[in-house]
N, C-alpha and C positions, 0 to 999 in steps of 0.2 A: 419459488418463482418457476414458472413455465419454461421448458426452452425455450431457445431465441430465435430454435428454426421455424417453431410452431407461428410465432407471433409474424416473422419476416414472410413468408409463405399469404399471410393475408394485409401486409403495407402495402398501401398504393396512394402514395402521398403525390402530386405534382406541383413544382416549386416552382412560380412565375418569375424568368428576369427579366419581362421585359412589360411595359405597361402597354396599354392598348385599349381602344375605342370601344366600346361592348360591342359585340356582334353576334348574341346570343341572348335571349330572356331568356336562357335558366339553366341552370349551374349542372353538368352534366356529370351523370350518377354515379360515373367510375371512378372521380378522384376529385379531390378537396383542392381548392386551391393552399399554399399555407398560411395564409393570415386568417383561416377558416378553423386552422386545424391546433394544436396546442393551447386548447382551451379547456384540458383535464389532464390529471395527471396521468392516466393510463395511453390518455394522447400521448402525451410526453414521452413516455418508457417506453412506447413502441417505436416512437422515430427514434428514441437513444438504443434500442436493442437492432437497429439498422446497422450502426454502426460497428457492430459485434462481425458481422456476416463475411463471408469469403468473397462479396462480391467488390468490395473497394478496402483501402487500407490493410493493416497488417494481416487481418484474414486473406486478404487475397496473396500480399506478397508470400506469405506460406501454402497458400493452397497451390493441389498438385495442378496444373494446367493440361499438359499432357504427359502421362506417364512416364515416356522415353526422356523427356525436358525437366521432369523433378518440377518444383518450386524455384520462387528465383534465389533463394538462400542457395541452394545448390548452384546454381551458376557465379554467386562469388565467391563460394566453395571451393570452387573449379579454378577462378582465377587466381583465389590463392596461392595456389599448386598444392593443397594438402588432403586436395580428394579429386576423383576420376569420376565424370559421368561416360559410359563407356559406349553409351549405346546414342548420347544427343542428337536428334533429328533436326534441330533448330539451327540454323547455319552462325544465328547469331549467337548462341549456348556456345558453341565451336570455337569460334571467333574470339572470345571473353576467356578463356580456358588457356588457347595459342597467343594472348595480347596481343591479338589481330584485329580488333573490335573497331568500327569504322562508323559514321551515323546512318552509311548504309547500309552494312551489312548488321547490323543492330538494332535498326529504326525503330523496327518493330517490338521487340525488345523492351528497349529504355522507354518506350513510347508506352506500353503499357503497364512501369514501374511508373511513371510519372503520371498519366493520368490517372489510373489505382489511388494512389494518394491526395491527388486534388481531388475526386469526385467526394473521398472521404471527409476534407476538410470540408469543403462545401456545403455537405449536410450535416458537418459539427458546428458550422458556422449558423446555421439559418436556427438550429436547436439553442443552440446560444442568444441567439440577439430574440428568439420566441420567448424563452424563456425571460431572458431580461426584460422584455416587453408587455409580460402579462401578470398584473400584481395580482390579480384574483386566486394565483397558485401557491400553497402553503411554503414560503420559505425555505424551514424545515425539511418537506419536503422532499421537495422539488431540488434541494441541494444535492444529495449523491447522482441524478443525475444529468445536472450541469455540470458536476467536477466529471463525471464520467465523457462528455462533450467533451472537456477543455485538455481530458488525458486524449482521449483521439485524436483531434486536432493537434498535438502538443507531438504524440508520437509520429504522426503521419510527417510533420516536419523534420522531426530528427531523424528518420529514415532518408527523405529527401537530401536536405542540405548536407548529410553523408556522402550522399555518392552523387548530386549533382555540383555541390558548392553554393554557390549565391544562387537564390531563386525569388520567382515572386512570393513575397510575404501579404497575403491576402489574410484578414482576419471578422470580416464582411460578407455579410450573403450578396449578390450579386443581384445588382438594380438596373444594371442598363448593358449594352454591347460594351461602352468604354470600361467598362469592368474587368472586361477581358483583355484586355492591352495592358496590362501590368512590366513593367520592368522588374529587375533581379534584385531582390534587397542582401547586404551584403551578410556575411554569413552569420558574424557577431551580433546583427540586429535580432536574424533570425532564431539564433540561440537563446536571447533576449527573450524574444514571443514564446521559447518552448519553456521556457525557466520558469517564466511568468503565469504562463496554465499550468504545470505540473507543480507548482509551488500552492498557489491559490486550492489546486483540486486535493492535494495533500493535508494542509491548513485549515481551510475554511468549508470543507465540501461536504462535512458530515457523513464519511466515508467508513465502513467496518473494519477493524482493523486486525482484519484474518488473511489467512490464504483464501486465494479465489474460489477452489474448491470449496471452503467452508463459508463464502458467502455465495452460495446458489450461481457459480460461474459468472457472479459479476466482478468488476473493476474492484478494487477493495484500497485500504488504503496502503496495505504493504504492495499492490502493483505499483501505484504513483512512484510509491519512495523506492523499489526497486528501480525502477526509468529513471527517476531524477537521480540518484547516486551514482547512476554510469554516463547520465547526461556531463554532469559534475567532472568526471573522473574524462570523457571525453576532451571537456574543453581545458583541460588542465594543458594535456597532450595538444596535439596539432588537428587544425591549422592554426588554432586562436592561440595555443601557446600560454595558458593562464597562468600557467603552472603553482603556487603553494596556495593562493589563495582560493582555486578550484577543489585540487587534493584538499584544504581542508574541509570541504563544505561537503565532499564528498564521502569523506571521513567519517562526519559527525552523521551523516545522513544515516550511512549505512549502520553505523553503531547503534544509532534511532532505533533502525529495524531488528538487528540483532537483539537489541536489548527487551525488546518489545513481551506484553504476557498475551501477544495474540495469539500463540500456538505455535509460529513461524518454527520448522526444526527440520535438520536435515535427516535423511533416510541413515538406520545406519546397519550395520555389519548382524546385528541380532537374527537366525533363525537364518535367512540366505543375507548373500553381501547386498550391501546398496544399492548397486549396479541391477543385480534382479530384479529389487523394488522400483527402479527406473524405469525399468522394463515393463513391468506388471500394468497391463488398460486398468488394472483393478483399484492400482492406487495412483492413476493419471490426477488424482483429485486431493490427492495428501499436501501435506504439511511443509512440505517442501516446492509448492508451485506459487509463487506470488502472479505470474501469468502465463496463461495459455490458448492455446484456440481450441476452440471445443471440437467435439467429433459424436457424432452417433451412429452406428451402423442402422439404425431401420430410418433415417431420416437423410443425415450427407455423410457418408461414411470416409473415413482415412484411407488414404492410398500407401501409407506409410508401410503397410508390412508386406506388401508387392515388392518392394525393395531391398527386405531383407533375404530373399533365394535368391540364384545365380537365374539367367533364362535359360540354363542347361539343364536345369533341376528337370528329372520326370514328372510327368502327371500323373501317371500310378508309379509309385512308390515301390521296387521290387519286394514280392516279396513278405507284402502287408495289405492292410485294408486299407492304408491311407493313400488317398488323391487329393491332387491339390483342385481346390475347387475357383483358383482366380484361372482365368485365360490367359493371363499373363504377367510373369515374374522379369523383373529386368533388373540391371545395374546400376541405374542411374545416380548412385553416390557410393562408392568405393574410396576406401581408406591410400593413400599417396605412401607410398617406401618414406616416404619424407615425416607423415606424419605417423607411422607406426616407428618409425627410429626416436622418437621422441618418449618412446613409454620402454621401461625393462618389462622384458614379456616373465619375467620369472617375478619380481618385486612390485611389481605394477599389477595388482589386480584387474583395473581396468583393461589390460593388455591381455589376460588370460583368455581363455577359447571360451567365448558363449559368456563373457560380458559386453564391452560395447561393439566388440566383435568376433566372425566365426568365419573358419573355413570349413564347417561341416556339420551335416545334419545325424543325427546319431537315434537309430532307434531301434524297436525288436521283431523279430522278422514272426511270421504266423508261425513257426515252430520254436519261438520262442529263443532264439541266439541273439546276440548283439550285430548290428551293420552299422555300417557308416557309408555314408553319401560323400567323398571330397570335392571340393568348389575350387575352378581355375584361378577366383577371386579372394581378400577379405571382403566380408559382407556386413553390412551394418545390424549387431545382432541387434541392438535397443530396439528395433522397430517390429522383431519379429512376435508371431502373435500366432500362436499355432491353432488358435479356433476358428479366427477367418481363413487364415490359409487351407484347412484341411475341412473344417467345416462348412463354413456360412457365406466366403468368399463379401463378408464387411467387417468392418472392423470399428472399433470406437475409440482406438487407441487416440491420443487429445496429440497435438503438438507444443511442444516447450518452446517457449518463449523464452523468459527468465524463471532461475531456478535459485534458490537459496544461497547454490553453492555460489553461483553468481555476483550476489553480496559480499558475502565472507571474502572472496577475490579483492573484492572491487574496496575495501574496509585492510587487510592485506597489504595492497600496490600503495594507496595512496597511503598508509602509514609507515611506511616503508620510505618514499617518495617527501616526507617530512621528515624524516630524520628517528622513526620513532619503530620499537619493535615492533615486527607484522604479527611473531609469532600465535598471539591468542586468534588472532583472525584465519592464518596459514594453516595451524596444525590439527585444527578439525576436518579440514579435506584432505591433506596425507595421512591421519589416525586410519580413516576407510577406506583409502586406497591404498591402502601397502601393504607387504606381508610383514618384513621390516619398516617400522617409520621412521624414514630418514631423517635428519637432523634438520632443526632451520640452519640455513647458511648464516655464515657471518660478516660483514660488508655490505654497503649500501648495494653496491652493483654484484652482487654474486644473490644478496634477496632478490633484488629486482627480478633479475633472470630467472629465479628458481619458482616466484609468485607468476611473473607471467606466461612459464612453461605449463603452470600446474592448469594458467587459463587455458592453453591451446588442449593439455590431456583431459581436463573435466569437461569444459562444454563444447566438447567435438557436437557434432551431428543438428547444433542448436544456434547455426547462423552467426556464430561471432570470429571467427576465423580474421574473416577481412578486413570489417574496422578495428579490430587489434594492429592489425596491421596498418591498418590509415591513421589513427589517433597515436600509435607509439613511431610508426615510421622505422619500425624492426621487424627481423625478418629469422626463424627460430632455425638455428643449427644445429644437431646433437652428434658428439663422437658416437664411437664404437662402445660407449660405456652407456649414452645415453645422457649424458650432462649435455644441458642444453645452452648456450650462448645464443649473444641476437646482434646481425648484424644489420646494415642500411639496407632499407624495402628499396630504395631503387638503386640499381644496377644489381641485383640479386637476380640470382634466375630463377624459375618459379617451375623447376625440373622438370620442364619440356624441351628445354632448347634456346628459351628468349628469356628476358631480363628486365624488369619493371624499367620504363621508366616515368618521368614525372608527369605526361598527360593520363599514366594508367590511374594516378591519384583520384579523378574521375571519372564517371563516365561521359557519354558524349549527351551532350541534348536531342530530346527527340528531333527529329527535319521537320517533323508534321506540327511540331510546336513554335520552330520556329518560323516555316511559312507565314502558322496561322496570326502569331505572336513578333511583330519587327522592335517590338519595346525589348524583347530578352537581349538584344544585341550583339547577337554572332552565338556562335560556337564556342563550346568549351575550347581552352588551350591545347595546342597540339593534336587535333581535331581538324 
């Protein structure tokens, strides 16, 4: 398959919602209306490789915006308290960080998490009901991508009703203004709607069933059932509170995938540790990614390894021939005292210098002696990538979505959370991160703790911080030893100074949504 920048770069679809009296003889040359267009399947692929793009939905909420601001993962990073953006220009990044977050000083903000995501559904929507509407397109198919529509849609909601709560549940392309006056469907329903497409797109969608990478950077069917198993494993936890009968669907989901002869394998210790292979642009595309967002440097390049130097760093390098070739290196995701107390820097692989993180750049000077660079900071090493930095000033380093190790977690907690050993699911992500492999615990609540600390030390850097923290409604503690316990997300302080409490549970709605929208009716709680 072609990239998807290639094909987005020539879309120019216009999507009519509103009817109206002809006022033109003749259909004007720039753009199709859509009941014009989905009448082949290459038609098709190109409004479903729409969907793919940084401009709305998941691509977007990971894409960098402006450098100093990170992505908005970084900002509930921040709110977490288990990482520092140090340099945030955005008053409302700021705000979200201090749990000062207001619809004012935010607006802006949550205004463009929320519409991101509905313009996304929108155009999964209108691909959907095209699709359904035109029998002349081969079933077969024309099925992976409608499942691939119905995982967009499906995802853009669970991102949503995450951090907003009840939203409008639109599942319709848009036929009139009253379209847009939707009211807030309650959250179960909405879960409902995302179950509903990631189930169908899993099931019935005639989807490959590899890593992404290994189907040409499309949707595949280990993305779906990686979503749905944490979808699962969400509604178990809060708000909905499902609890065994989630855990087990979640269970069996993810065993699904583990069990799978797609290829699906985690990175392991052979030749360098895992964590390198993490690291490597080169294997952004292995066996271990059920989803990511792509990147190419001669086309939209990653901002990710701008990230990984301090902005102290020199631009010529003392000493050497190397200069950094970005204009600018900055901070904007730094590892929290709170979240590096959680890994043993000696036991913990992960925690070692120049895995997921470094305080220094190490290299040899033109007379050939060893130097070292020290950083005021930790810095995020996973992201660093020393051919853009030094070289090419692009990078194609991809962003992680869901990772493998992701599953095995989420296959882990919920068998755990039954009554049932996690071990086979646990002791594959401690085998490659320890020097010593620690023992499974023994006790329902001593697993618990031990499976969801392993989530906060394996997928640092990859946006799950904070619904860990929304969906368990805990909050990770580690002594002096590094054993971690978990106490209640609200009244916790989030090692700034302040202390969750229950309106932090979401965020605020946008004002420009509500203006424009009087059906949403009001304001989040404590707002």
């Amino acid at each position: 398959m072609k990239k998807i920048f290639h094909v987005l770069t020539t879309l120019a679809i216009t999507i009519h919602f509103l009817s109206c009296k002809k006022f033109l003889e003749e259909t004007p040359k720039s753009s199709q209306p859509a009941d014009a267009y989905y009448q082949t399947i290459e038609q098709v692929q190109t409004a479903v490789n729409y969907l793919y793009g940084t401009g709305t939905g998941p691509g977007n909420f990971y894409a960098i915006g402006g450098l100093y601001d990170g992505n908005r993962a970084f900002m509930l990073d921040n709110m977490s308290g288990l990482a520092n953006n140090v340099v945030a220009q955005n008053a409302g990044i700021r705000a979200f960080a201090a749990l000062g977050q207001t619809p004012e000083n935010a607006g802006n903000v949550v205004g463009g998490i929320w519409s991101s995501f509905y313009s996304n559904i929108a155009s999964a929507n209108t691909v959907i009901a095209k699709i359904a509407g035109n029998k002349n397109l081969d079933p077969a198919t024309v099925a992976p991508l409608l499942a691939t529509a119905k995982f967009y849609r499906a995802i853009d909601y669970y991102y949503l009703v995450r951090l907003f709560g009840p939203v409008p549940l639109i599942l319709k392309p848009y036929t009139s203004v009253a379209d847009v006056y939707s009211s807030r469907t309650g959250i179960d329903s909405v879960y409902k709607a995302i179950v509903s497409d990631l189930t169908d797109a899993y099931t019935n969608g005639g989807l490959a069933d590899k890593p992404m990478g290994s189907n040409g950077n499309q949707i595949s069917k280990g993305t779906v059932g990686a979503v749905l198993s944490e979808v699962y494993l969400t509604m178990a936890g809060y708000p909905l509170a499902g609890g065994a009968t989630y855990y087990q669907k979640a269970f069996d989901l993810a065993k699904e995938i583990l069990a799978s002869s797609g290829g699906y394998a985690l990175f392991n210790n052979s030749g360098s540790t895992a964590f390198d292979k993490l690291r490597n642009t080169a294997n952004d595309k292995g066996s271990e990614y059920p989803y990511f967002i792509e990147a190419d440097a001669s086309i939209r390049a990653s901002a990710l390894p701008q990230y990984s130097l301090p902005n102290v760093f020199p631009q010529a390098v003392p000493d050497s021939k190397l200069t950094v070739k970005y204009t600018l290196l900055t901070q904007a995701w730094t590892p929290t005292p709170t979240l590096l107390n959680l890994y043993d820097s000696v036991n913990d692989i992960r925690r070692h210098e120049k895995q997921l993180f470094s305080t220094s750049f190490d290299y040899t000077t033109t007379t050939g002696t060893a130097a070292t660079i020290r950083f005021p900071y930790y810095m995020p090493y996973r992201w660093f990538d020393s051919t853009a930095i030094f070289s090419t000033a692009a990078s194609s380093k991809y962003t992680t979505v869901y990772r493998l190790a992701d599953v095995y977690l989420v296959a882990a907690e919920a068998a755990n959370e039954l009554g049932q050993d996690p071990t086979p699911y646990l002791q594959p992500i401690l085998a490659r991160a320890y020097v010593i492999v620690p023992p499974v615990a023994t006790g329902q609540t001593a697993r618990r703790n031990q499976v969801l600390a392993e989530r906060f030390r394996e997928l640092a850097m990859e946006g799950h911080f904070w619904f860990d923290m929304l969906r368990t409604r805990l909050y990770p503690d580690a002594d002096a030893l590094h054993q971690v316990t978990f106490s209640a997300l609200v009244g916790h302080s989030n090692g700034r100074g302040q202390t969750y409490a229950n309106k932090d549970l979401l965020l605020p709605l946008p004002p420009t949504e509500i203006q424009r929208n009087p059906s949403l009716g009001g304001q989040n709680p404590g707002y």
